[in-house]
N, C-alpha and C positions, 0 to 999 in steps of 0.2 A: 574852552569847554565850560558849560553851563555846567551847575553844580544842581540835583535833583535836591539837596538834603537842604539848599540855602532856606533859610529862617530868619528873614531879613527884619531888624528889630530899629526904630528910629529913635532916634536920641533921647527926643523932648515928650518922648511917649515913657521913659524908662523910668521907674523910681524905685530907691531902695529899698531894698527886702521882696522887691516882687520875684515871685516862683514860675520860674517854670518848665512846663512838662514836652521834651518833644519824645515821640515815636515816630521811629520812620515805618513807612509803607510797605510793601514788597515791592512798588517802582522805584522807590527810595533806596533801598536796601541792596535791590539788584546795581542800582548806578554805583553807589559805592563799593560794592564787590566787584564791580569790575575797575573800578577807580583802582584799588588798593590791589587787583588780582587775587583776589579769593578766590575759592571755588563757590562758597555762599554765606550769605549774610540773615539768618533766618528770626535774627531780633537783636534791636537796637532802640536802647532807650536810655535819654537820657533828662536827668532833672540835675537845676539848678538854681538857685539865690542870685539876685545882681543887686549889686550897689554902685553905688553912682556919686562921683566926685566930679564935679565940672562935666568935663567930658571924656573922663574916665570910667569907663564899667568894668565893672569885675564879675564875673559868673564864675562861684563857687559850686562843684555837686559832684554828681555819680554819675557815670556810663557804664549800664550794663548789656552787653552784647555776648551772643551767641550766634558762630560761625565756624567756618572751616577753609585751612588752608591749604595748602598742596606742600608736602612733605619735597626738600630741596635733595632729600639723593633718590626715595622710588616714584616722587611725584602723587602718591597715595593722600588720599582727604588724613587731613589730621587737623579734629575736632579742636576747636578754642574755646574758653568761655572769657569774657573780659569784665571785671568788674571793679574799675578806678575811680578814687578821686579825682578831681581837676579843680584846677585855679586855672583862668584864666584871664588875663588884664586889655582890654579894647583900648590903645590910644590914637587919637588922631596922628595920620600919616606925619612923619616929619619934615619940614621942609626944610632940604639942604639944595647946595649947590651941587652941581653935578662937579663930579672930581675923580682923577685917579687912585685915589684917597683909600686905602683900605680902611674898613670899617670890624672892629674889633668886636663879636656875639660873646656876653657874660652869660652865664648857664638860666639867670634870670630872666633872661631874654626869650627864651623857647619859649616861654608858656605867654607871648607878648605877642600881640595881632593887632594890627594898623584897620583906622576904619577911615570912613572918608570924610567924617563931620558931620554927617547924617544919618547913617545906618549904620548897626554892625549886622555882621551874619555868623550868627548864634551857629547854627546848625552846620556850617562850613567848619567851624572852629572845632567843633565836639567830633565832626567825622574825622579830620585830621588829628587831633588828642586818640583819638580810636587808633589808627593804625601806628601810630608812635607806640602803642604800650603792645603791640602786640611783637610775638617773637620774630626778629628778624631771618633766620636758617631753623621752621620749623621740621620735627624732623617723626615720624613716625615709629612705632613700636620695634618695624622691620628694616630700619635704616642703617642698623648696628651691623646686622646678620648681612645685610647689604654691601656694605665698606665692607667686611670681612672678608668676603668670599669674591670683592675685585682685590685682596690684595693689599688695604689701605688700613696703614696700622691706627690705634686708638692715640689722643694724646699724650696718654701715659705711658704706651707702648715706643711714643716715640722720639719722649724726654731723654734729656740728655742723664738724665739720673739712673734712667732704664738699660743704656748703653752700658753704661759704668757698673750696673748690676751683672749687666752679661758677662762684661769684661772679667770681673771678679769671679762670677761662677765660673769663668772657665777658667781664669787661673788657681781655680781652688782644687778643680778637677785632675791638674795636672801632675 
């Protein structure tokens, strides 16, 4: 899948402290709403700073987006707004051998994107940082009343502390 948002930026073109600004489109916007399965993506912006060590870039900045997602118990639009920092680190792809070899991800590693020695894609990175910060099981206003009335208790209702509460009131009752 071609990426609508790629913002494909070349190495020997990059130099530190340069700014800058993307705005996606509304073809842009629609491609990654459906990427991500939103219901819609009605503004996406994002700026950043890069520096530049060999062939390492770092794009420091902000994504601010406003969208909507489909609520995971009535499926109802539930409005987002997103406005994160981001680091991100561009290294050249690593060359290993191929092996059965499990390879171990440190949490420093997320925000780390392989490029291929020529270009990185700016704007691939920043839509993928977008749906990372957004809620994974969003859930709407009516999603409460929803679980309730199929039956489905809360997790407080269904902690073992809650249990132990009942147990008590009803041996107090007796």
């Amino acid at each position: 899948m071609t990426d609508k948002f790629a913002h494909q930026l070349r190495l020997d073109r990059i130099h530190a402290g340069e700014r800058i600004d993307l705005v996606a489109d509304e073809g842009e916007r629609q491609a990654i709403a459906e990427r991500f399965g939103l219901q819609s993506l009605e503004r996406l912006e994002a700026h950043a700073t890069l520096d530049r060590a060999g062939d390492c870039i770092r794009a420091e900045g902000r994504i601010v987006a406003a969208l909507e997602q489909t609520c995971v118990i009535t499926g109802e639009a539930v409005a987002a707004h997103a406005d994160e920092a981001f680091a991100i680190v561009f290294i050249p792809e690593p060359q290993v051998a191929r092996s059965e070899e499990e390879i171990e991800l440190e949490s420093a590693d997320c925000d780390t994107v392989f490029h291929d020695g020529s270009t990185i894609d700016l704007g691939s990175a920043i839509a993928d940082t977008l749906a990372l910060s957004l809620p994974a099981y969003p859930r709407s206003p009516s999603a409460e009343a929803a679980l309730k009335e199929a039956g489905i208790l809360t997790e407080a209702e269904a902690s073992p502390f809650a249990a132990l509460a009942q147990l008590m009131k009803g041996s107090s009752d007796s």
